[in-house]
PyMOL Python script that loads the backbone (N, CA, C, O; Angstrom):
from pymol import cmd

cmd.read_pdbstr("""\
ATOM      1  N   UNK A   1      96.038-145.469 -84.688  1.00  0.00           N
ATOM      2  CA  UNK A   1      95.711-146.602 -85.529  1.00  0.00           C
ATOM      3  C   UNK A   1      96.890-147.565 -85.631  1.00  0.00           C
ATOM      4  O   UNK A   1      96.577-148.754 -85.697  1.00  0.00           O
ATOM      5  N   UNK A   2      98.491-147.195 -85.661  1.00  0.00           N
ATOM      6  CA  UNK A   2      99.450-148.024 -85.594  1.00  0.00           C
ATOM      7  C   UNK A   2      99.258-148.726 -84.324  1.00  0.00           C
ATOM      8  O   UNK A   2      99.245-149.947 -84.174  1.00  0.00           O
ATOM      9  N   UNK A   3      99.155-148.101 -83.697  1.00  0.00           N
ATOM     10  CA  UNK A   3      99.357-148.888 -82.429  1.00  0.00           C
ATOM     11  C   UNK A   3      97.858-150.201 -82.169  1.00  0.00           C
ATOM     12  O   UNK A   3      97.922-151.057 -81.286  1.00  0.00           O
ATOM     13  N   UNK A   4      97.070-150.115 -82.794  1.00  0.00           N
ATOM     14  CA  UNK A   4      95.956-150.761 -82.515  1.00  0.00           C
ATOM     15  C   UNK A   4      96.534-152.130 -83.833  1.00  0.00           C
ATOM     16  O   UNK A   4      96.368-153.346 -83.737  1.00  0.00           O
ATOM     17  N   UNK A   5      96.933-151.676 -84.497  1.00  0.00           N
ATOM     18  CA  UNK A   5      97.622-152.834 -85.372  1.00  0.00           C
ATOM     19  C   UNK A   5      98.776-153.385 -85.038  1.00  0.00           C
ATOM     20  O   UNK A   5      99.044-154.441 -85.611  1.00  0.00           O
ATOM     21  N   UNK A   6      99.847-152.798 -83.956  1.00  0.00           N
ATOM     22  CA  UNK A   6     100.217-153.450 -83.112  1.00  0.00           C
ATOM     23  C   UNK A   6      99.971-154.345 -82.859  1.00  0.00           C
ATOM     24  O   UNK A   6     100.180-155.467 -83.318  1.00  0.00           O
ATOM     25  N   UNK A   7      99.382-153.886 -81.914  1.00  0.00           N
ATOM     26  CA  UNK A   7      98.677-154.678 -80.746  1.00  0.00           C
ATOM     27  C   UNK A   7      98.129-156.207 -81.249  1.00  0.00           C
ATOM     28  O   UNK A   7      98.325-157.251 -80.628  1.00  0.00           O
ATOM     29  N   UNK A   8      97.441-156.083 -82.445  1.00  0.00           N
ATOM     30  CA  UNK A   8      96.789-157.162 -83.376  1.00  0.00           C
ATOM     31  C   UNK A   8      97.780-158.115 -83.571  1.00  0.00           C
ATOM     32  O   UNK A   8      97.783-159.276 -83.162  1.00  0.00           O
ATOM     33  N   UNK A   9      98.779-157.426 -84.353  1.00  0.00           N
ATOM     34  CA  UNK A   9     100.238-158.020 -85.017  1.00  0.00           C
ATOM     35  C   UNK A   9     100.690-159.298 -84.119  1.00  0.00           C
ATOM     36  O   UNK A   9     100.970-160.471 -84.366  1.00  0.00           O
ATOM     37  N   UNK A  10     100.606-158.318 -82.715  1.00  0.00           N
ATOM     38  CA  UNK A  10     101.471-159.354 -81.495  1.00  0.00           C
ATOM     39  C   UNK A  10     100.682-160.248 -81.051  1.00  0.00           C
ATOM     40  O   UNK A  10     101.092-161.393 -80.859  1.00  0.00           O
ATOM     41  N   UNK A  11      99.094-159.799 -80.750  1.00  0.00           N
ATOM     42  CA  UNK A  11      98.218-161.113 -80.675  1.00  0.00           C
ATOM     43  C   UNK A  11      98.234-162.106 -81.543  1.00  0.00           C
ATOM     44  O   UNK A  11      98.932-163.057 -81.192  1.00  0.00           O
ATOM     45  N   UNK A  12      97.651-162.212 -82.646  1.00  0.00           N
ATOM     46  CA  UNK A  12      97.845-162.793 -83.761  1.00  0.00           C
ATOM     47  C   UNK A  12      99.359-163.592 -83.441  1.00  0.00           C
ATOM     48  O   UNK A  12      99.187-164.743 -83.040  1.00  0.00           O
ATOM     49  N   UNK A  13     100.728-163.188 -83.548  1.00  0.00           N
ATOM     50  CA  UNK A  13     101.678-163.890 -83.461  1.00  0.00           C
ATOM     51  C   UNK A  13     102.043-164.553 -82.351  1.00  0.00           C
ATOM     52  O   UNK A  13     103.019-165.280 -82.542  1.00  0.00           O
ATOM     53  N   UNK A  14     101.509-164.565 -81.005  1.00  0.00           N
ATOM     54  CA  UNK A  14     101.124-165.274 -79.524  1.00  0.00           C
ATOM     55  C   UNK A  14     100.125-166.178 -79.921  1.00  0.00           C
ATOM     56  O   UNK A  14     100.039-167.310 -79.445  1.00  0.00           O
ATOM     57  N   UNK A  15      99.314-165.694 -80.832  1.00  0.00           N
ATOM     58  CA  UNK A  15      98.024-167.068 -80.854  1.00  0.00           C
ATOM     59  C   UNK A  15      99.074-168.351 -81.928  1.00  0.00           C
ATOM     60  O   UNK A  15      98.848-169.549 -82.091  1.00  0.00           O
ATOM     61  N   UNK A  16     100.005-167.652 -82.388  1.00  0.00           N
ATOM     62  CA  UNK A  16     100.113-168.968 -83.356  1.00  0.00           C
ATOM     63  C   UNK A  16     101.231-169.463 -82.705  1.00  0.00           C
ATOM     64  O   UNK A  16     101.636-170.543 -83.135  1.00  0.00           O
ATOM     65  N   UNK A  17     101.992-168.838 -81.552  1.00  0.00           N
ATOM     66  CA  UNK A  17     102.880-169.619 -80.633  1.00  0.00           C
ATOM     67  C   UNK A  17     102.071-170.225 -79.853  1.00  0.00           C
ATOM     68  O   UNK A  17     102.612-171.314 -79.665  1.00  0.00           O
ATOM     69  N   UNK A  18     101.073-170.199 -79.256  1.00  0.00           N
ATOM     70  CA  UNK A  18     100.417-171.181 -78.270  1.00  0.00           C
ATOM     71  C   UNK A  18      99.500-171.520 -78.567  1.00  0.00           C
ATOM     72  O   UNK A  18      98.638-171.404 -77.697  1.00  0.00           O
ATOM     73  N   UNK A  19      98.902-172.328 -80.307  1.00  0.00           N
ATOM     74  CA  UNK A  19      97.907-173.086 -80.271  1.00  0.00           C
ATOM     75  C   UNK A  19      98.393-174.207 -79.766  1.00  0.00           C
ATOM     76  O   UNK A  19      97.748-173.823 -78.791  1.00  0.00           O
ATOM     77  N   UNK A  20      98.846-175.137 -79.465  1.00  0.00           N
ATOM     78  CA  UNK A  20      98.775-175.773 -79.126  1.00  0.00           C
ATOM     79  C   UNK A  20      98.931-176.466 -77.760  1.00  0.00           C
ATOM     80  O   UNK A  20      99.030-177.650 -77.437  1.00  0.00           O
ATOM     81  N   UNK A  21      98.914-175.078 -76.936  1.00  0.00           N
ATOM     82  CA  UNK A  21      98.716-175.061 -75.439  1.00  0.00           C
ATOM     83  C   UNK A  21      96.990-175.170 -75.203  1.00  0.00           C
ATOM     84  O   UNK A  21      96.461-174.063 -75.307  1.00  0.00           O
ATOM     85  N   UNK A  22      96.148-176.155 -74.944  1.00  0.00           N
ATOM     86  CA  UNK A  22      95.165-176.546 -74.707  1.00  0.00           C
ATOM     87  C   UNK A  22      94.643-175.555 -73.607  1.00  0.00           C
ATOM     88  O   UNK A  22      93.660-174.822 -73.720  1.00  0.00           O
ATOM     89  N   UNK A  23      95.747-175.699 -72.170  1.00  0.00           N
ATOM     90  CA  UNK A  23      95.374-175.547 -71.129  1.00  0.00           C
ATOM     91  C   UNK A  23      95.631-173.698 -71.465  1.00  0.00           C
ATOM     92  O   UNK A  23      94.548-173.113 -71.470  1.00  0.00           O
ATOM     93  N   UNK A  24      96.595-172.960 -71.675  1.00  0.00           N
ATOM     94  CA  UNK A  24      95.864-171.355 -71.791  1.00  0.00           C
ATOM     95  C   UNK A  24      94.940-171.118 -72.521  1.00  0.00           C
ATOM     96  O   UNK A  24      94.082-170.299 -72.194  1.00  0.00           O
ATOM     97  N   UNK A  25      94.890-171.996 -74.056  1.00  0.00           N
ATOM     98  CA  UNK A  25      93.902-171.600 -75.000  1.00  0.00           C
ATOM     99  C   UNK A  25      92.263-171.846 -73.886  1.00  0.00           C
ATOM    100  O   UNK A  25      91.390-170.981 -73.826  1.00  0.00           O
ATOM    101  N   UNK A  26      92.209-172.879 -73.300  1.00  0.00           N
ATOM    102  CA  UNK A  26      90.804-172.740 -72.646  1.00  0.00           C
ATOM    103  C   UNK A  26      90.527-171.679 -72.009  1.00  0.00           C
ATOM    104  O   UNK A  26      89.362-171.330 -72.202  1.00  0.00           O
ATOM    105  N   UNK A  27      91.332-170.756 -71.063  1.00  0.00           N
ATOM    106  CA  UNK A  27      90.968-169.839 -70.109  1.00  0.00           C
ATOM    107  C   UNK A  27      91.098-168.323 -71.241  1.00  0.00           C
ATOM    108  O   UNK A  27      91.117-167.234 -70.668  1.00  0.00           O
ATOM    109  N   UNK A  28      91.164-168.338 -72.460  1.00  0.00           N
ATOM    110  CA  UNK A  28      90.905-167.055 -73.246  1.00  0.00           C
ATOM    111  C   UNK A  28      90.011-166.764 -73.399  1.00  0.00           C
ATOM    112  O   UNK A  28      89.747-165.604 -73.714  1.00  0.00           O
ATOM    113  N   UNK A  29      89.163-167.655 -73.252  1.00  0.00           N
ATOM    114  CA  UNK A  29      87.161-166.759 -73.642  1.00  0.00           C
ATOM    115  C   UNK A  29      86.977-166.114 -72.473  1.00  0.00           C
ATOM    116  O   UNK A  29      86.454-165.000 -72.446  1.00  0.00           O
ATOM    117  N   UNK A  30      87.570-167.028 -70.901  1.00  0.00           N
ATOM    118  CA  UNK A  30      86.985-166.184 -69.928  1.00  0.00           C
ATOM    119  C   UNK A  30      87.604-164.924 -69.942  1.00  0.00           C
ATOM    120  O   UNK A  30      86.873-163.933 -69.954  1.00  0.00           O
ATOM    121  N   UNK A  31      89.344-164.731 -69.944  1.00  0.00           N
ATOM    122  CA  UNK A  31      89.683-163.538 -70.178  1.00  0.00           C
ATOM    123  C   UNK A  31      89.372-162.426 -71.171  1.00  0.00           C
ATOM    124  O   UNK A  31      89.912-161.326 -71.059  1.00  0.00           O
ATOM    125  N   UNK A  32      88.815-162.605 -71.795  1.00  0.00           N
ATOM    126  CA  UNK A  32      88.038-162.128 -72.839  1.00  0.00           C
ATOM    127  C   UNK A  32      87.221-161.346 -71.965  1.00  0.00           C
ATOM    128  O   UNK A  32      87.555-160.291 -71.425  1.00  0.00           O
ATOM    129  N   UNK A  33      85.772-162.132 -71.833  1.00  0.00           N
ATOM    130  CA  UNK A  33      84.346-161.752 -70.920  1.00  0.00           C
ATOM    131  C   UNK A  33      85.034-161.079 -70.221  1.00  0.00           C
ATOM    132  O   UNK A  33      85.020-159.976 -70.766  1.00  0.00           O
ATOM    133  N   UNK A  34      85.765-161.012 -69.172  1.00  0.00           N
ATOM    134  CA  UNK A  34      86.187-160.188 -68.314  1.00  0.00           C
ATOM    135  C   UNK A  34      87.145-158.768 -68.698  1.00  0.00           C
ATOM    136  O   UNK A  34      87.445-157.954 -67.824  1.00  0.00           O
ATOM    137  N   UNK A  35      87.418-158.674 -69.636  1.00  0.00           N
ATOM    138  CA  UNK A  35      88.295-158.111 -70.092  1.00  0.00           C
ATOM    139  C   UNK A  35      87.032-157.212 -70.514  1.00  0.00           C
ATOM    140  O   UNK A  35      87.070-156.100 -69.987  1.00  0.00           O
ATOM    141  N   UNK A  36      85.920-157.439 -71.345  1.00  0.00           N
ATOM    142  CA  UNK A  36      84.889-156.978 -71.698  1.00  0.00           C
ATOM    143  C   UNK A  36      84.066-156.227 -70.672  1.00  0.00           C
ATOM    144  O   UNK A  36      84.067-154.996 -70.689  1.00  0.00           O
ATOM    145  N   UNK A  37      83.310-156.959 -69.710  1.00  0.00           N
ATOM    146  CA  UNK A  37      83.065-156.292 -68.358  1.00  0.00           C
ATOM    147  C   UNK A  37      83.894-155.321 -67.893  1.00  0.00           C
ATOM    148  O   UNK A  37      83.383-154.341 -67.351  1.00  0.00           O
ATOM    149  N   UNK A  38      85.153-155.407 -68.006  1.00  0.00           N
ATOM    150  CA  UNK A  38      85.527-154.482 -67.763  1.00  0.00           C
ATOM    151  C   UNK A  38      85.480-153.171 -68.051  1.00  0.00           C
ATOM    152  O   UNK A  38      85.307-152.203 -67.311  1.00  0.00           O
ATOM    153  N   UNK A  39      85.681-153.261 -69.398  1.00  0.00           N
ATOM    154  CA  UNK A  39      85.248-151.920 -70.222  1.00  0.00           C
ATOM    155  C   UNK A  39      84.480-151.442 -70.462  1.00  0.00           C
ATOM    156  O   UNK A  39      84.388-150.248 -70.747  1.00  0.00           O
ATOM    157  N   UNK A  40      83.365-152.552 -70.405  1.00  0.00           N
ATOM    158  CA  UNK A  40      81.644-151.825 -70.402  1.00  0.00           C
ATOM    159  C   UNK A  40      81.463-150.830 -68.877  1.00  0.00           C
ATOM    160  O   UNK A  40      80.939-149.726 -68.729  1.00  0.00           O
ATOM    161  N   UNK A  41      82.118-151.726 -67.905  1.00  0.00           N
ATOM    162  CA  UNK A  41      82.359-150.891 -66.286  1.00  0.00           C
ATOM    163  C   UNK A  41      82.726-149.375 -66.665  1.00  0.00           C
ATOM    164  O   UNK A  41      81.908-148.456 -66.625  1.00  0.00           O
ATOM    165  N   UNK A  42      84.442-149.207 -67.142  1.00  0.00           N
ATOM    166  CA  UNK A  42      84.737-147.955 -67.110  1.00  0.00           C
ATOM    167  C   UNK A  42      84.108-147.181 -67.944  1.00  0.00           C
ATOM    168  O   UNK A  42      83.906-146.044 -67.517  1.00  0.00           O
ATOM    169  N   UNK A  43      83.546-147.531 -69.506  1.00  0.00           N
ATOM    170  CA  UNK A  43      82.475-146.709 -70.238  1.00  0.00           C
ATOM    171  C   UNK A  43      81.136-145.993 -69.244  1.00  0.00           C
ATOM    172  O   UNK A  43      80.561-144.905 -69.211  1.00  0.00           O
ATOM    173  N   UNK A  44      81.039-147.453 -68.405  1.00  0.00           N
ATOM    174  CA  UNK A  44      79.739-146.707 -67.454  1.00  0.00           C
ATOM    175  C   UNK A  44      80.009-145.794 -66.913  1.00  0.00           C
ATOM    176  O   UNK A  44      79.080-144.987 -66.880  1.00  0.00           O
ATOM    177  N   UNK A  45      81.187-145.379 -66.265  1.00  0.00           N
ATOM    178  CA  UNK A  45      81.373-144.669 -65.265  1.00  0.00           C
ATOM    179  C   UNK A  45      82.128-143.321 -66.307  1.00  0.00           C
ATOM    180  O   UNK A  45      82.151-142.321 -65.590  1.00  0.00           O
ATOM    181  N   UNK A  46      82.521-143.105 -67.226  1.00  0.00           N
ATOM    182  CA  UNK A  46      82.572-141.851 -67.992  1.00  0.00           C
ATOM    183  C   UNK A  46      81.388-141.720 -68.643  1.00  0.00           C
ATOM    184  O   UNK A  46      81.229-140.608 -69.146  1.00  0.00           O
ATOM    185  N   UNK A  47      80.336-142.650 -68.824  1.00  0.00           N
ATOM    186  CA  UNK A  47      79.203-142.173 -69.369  1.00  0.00           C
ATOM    187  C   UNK A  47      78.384-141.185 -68.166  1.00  0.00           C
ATOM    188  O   UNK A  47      78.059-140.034 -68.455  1.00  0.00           O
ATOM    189  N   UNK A  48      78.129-141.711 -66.946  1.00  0.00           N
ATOM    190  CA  UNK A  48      77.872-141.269 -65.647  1.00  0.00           C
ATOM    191  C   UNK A  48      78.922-139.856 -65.130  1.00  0.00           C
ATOM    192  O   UNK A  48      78.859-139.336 -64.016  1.00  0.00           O
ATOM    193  N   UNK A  49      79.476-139.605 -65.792  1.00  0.00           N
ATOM    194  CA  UNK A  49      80.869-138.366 -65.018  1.00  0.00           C
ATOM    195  C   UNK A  49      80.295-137.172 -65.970  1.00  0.00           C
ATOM    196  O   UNK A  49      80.443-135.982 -65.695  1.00  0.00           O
ATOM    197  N   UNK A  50      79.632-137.646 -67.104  1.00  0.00           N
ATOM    198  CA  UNK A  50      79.488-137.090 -68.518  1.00  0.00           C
ATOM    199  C   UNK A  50      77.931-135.823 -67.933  1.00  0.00           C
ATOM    200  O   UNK A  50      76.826-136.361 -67.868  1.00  0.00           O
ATOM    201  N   UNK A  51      78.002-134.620 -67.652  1.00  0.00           N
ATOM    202  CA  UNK A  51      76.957-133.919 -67.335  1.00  0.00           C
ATOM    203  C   UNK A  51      76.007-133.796 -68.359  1.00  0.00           C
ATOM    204  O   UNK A  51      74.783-133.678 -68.302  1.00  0.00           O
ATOM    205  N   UNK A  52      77.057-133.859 -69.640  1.00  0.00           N
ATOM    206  CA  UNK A  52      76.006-133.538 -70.672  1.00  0.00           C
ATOM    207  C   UNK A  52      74.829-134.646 -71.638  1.00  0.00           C
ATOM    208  O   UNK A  52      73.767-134.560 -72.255  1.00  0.00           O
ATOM    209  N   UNK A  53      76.078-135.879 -71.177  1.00  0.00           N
ATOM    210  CA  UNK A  53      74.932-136.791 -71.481  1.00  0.00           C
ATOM    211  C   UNK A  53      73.736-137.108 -70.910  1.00  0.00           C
ATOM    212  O   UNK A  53      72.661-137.306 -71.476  1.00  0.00           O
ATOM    213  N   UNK A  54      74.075-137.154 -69.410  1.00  0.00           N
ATOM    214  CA  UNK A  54      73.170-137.297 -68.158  1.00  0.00           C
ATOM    215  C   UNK A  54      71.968-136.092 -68.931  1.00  0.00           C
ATOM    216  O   UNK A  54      71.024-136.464 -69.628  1.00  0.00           O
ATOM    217  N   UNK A  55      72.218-134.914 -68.673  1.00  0.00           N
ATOM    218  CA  UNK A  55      71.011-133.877 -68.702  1.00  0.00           C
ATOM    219  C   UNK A  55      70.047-134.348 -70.011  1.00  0.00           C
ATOM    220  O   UNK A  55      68.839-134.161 -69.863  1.00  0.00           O
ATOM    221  N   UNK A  56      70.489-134.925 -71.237  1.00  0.00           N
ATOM    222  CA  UNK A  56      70.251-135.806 -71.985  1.00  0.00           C
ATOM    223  C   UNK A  56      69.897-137.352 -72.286  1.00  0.00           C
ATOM    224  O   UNK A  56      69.880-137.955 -73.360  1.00  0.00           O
ATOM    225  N   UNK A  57      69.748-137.587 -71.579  1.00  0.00           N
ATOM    226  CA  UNK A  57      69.651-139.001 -71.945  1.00  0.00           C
ATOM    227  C   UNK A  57      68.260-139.375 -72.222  1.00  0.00           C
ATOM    228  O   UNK A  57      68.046-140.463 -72.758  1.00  0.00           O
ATOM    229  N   UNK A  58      67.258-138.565 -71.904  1.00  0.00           N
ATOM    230  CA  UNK A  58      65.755-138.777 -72.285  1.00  0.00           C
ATOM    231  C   UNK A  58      65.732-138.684 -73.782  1.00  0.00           C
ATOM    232  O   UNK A  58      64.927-139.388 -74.391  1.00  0.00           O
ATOM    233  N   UNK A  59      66.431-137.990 -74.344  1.00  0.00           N
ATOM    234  CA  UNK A  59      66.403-137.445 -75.725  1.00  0.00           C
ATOM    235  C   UNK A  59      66.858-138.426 -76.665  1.00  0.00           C
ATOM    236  O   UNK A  59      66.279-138.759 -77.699  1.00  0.00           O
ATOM    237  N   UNK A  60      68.613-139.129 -75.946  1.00  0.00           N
ATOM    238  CA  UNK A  60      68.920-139.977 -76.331  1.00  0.00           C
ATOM    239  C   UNK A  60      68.707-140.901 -76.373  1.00  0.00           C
ATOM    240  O   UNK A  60      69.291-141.648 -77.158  1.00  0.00           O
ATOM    241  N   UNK A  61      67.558-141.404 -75.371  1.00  0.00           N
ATOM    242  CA  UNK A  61      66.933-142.526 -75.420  1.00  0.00           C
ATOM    243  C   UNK A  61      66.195-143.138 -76.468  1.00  0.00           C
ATOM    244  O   UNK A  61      66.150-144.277 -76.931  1.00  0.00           O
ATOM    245  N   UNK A  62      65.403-141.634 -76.808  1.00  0.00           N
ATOM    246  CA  UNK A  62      64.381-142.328 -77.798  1.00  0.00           C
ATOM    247  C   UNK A  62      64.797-142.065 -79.014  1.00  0.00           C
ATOM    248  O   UNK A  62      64.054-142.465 -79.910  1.00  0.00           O
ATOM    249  N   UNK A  63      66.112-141.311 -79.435  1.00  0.00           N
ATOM    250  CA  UNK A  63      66.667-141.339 -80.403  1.00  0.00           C
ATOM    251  C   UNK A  63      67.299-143.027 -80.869  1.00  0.00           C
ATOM    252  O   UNK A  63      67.307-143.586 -81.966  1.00  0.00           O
ATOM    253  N   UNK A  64      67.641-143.348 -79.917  1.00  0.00           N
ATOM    254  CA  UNK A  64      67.988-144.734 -80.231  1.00  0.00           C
ATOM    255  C   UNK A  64      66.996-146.009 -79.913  1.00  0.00           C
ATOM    256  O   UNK A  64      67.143-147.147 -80.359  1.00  0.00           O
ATOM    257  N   UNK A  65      66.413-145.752 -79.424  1.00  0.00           N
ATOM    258  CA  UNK A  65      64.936-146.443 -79.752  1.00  0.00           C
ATOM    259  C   UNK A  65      64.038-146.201 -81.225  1.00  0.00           C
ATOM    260  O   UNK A  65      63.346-147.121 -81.661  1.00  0.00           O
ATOM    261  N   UNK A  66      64.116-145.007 -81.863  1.00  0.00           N
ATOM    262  CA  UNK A  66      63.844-144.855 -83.045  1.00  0.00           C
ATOM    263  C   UNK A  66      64.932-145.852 -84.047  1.00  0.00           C
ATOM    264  O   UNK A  66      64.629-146.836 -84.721  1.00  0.00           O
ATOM    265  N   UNK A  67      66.355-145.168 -83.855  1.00  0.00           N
ATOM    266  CA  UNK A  67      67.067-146.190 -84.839  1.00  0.00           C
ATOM    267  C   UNK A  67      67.017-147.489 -84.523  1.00  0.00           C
ATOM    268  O   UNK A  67      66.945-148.188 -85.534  1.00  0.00           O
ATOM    269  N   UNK A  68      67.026-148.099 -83.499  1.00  0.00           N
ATOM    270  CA  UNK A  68      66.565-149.417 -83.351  1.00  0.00           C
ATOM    271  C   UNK A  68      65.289-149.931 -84.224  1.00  0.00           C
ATOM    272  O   UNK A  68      65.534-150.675 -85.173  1.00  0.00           O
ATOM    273  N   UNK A  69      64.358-149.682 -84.034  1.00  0.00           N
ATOM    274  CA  UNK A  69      62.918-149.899 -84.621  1.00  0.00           C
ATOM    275  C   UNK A  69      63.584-150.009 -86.248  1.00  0.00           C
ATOM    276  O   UNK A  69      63.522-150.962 -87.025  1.00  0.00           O
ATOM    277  N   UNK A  70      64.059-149.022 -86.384  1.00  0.00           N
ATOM    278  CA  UNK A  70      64.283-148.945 -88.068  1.00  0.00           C
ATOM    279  C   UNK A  70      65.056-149.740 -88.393  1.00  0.00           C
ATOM    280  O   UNK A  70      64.710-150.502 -89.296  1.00  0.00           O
ATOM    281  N   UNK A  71      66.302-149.878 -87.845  1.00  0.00           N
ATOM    282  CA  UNK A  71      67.204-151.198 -87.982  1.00  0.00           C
ATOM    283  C   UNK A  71      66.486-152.269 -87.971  1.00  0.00           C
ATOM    284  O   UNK A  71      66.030-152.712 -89.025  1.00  0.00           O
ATOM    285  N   UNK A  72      66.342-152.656 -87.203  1.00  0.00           N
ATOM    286  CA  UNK A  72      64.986-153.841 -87.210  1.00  0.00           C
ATOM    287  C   UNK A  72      64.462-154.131 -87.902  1.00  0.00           C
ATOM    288  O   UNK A  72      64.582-155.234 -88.436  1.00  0.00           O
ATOM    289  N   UNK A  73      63.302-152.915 -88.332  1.00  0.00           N
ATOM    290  CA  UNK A  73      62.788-153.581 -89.769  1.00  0.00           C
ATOM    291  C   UNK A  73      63.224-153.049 -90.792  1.00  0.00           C
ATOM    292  O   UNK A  73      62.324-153.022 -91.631  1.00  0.00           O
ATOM    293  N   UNK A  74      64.178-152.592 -91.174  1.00  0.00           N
ATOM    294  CA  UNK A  74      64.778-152.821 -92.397  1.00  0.00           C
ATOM    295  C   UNK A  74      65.169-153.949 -92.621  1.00  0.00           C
ATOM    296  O   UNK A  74      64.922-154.460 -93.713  1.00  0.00           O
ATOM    297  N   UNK A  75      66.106-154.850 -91.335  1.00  0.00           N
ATOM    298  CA  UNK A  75      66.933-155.895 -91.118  1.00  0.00           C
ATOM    299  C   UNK A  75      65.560-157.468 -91.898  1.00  0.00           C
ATOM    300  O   UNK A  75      65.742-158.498 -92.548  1.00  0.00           O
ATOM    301  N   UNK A  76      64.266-156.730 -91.280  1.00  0.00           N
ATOM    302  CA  UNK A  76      63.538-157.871 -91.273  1.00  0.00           C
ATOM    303  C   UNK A  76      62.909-157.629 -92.728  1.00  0.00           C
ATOM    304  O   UNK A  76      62.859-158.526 -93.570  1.00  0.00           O
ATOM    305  N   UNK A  77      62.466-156.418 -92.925  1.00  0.00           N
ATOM    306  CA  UNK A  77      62.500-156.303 -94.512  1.00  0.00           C
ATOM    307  C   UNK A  77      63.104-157.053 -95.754  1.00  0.00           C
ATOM    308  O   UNK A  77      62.699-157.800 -96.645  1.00  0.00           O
ATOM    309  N   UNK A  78      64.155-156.530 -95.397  1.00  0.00           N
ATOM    310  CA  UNK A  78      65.171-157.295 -96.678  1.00  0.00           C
ATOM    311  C   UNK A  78      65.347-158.255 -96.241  1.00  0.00           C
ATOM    312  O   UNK A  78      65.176-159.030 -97.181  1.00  0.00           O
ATOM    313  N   UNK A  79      65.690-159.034 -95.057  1.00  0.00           N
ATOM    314  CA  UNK A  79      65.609-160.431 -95.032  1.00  0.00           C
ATOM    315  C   UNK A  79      64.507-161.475 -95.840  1.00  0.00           C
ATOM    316  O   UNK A  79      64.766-162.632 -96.169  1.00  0.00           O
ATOM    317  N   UNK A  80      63.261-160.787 -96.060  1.00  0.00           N
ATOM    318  CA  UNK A  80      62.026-161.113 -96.467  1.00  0.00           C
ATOM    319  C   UNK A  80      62.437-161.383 -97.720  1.00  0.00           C
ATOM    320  O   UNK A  80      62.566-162.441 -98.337  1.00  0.00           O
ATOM    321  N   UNK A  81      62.700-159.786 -98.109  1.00  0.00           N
ATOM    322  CA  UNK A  81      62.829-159.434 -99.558  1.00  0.00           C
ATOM    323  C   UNK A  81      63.830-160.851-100.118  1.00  0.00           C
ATOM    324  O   UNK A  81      63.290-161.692-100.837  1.00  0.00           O
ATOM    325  N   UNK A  82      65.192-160.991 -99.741  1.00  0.00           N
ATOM    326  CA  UNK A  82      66.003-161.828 -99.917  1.00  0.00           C
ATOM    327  C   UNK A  82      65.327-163.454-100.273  1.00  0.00           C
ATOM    328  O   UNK A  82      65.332-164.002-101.376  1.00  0.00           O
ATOM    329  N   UNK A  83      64.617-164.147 -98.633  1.00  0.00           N
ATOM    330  CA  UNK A  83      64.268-165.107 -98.893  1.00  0.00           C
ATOM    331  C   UNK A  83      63.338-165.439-100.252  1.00  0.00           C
ATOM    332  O   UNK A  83      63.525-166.486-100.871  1.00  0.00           O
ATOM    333  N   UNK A  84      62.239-164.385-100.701  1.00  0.00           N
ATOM    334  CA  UNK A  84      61.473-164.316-101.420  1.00  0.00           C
ATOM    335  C   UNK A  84      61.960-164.632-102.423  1.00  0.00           C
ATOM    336  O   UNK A  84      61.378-165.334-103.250  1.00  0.00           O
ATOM    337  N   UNK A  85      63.246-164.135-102.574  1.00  0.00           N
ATOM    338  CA  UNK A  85      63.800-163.913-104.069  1.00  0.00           C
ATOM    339  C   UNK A  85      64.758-164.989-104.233  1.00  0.00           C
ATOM    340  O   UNK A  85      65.339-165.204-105.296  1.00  0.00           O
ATOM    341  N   UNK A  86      64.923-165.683-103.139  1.00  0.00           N
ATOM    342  CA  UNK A  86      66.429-166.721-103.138  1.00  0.00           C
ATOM    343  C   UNK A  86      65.793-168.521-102.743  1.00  0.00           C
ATOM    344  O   UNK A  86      66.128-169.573-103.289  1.00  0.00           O
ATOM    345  N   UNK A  87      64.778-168.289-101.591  1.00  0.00           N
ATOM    346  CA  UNK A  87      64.509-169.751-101.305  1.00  0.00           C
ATOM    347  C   UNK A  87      63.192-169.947-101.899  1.00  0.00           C
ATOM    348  O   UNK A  87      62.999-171.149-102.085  1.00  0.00           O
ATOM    349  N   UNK A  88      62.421-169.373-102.189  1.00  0.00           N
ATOM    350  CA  UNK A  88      60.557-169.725-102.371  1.00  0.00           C
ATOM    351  C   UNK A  88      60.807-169.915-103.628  1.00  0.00           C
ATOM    352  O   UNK A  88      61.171-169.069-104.446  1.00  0.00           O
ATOM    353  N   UNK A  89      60.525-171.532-103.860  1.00  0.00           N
ATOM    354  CA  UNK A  89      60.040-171.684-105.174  1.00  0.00           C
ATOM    355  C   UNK A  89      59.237-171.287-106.148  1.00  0.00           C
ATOM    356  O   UNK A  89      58.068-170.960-105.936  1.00  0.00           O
ATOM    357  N   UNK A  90      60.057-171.272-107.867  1.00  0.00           N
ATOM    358  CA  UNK A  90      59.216-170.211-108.505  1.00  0.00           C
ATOM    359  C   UNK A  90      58.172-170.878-109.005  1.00  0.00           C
ATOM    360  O   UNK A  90      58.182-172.090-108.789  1.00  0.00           O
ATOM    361  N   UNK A  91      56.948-170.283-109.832  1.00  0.00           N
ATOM    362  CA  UNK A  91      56.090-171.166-110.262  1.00  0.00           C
ATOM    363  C   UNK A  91      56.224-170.752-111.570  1.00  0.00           C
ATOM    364  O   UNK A  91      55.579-171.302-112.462  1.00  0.00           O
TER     365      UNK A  91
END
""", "prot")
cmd.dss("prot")
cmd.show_as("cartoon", "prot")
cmd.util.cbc("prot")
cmd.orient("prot")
């Protein structure tokens, strides 16, 4: 965990030395995305090395297809609930 706050510390203090470099600040989203791809890559490939997930993954599938569904509509639930109670005029 120190080290991940590190890491933050020094970003954070590089971003406030080079705002006002236009020309690196533009190419950070792409390094970003790529930086991202990347890691979704090597996750794939220890998810794939993983025997036990593999022999599993039917199971896990619809385990997270269940919490999805529920997330969902809970998400859309209380959103309801909320508007009901916050924007619809009362009578």
């Amino acid at each position: 965990m120190f080290t991940v706050l590190i890491i933050m510390t020094a970003g954070i203090i590089l971003g406030y030395l080079i705002r006002r470099k236009t020309r690196i600040i533009r190419y950070i989203g792409s390094a970003i995305n790529l930086a991202i791809y990347l890691l979704l890559f090597l996750l794939g490939i220890s998810v794939g090395a993983n025997e036990t997930i593999i022999r599993n993954l039917g199971t896990l599938g619809l385990t997270a297809i269940a919490l999805t569904a529920g997330a969902v509509a809970g998400s859309v639930g209380l959103s309801y609930f909320t508007y009901q109670i916050f924007f619809v005029a009362k009578e």
